[in-house]
N, C-alpha and C positions, 0 to 999 in steps of 0.2 A: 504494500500500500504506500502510496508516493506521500512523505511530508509535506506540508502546507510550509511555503515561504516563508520566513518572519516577518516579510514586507506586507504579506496577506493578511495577518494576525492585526485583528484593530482597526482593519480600511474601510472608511465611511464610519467609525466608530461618533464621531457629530453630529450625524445624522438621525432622525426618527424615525421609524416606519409608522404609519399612519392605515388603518388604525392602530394603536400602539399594540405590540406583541410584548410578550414576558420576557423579562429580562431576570436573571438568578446572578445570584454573585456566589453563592456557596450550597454545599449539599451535604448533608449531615446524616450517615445512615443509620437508623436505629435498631435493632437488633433484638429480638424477645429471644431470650435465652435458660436454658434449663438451670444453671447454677450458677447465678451473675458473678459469685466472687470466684470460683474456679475459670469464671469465664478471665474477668479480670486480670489473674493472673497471668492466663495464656496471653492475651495481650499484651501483658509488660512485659513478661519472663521471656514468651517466644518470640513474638516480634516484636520488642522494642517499643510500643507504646508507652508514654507516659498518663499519670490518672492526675486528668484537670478538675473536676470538682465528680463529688460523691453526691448520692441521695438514700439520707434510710429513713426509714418508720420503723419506729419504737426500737430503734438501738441497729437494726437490721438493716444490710445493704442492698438495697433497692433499684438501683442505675447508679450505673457512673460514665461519666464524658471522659474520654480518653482522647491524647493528640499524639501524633506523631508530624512534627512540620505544619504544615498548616491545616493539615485532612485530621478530622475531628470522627470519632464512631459514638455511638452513646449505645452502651450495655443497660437493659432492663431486664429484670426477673420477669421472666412468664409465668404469669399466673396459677397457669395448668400446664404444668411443662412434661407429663405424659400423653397431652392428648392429642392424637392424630392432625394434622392439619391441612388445610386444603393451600393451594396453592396461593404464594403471594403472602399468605398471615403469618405472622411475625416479622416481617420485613418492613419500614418506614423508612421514605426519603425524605430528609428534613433540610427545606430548600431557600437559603436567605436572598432578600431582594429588597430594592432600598425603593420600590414602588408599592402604592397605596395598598396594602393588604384589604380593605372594603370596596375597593374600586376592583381590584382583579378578583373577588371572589364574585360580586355582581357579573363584572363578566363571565367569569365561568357559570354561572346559572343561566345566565344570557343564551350561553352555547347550548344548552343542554344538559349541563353538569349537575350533580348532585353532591352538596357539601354534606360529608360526613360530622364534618365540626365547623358551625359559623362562627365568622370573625370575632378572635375575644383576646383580651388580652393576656399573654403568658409570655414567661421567661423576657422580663424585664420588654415585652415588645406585645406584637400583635401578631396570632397566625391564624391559619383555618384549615382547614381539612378534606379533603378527596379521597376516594377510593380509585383507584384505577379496575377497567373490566377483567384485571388478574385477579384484583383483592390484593393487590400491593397499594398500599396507603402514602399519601404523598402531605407531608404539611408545610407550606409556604408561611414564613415569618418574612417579619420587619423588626427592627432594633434600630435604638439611634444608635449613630456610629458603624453599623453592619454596611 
């Protein structure tokens, strides 16, 4: 597969496409996992992530955000982490953009879409929520600063 030029990278980057399309600045995969802190682990020990913030209830490790470089994973305990799954569940793209989270979810219902979670505020920003027709779950935030 032929690399794209660097001169390619960013051309007409001034420009707006009208109607405005989505724009992401980052993607965050979240992960339902059978034993978050074994999971953990394997992330630091085996590859080398490091653990950016933790989350527990009542003492216990619940998610935690891991970085390696700038690519961020977010580890959550599954709930039900023996039960069978259909495709796509447990899997979340967690997708930053510095455009109107209320305004791209209207659009997306505009299209056709069905939000799984409307626009609310979380993690210090605003996101909302999609199913994709796998059942892979996609949630689009804003943050200042993102």
């Amino acid at each position: 597969m032929p690399m794209i030029p660097d001169s390619a990278v960013g051309a007409g980057a001034g420009k707006r496409r009208q109607p405005e399309t989505l724009r992401l600045r980052a993607v965050m995969p979240v992960l339902a996992v059978t034993d978050v802190e074994r999971s953990v682990a394997w992330y630091r020990d085996i590859l080398g992530f490091t653990v950016d913030e933790e989350a527990r209830r009542d003492g216990r490790l619940i998610a935690a955000q891991l970085k390696a470089g700038k690519v961020r994973f977010l580890l959550e305990q599954d709930p039900r982490p023996d039960r069978p799954r259909a495709r796509g569940e447990g899997v979340r793209l967690y997708c930053a953009t510095r455009q109107d989270i209320d305004r791209l979810a209207a659009m997306v219902q505009e299209r056709g879409g069905a939000l799984a979670e409307a626009p609310g505020n979380a993690h210090d920003g605003r996101d909302f929520t999609i199913v994709d027709p796998d059942g892979f779950t996609i949630s689009i935030y804003w943050r200042p600063n993102s």
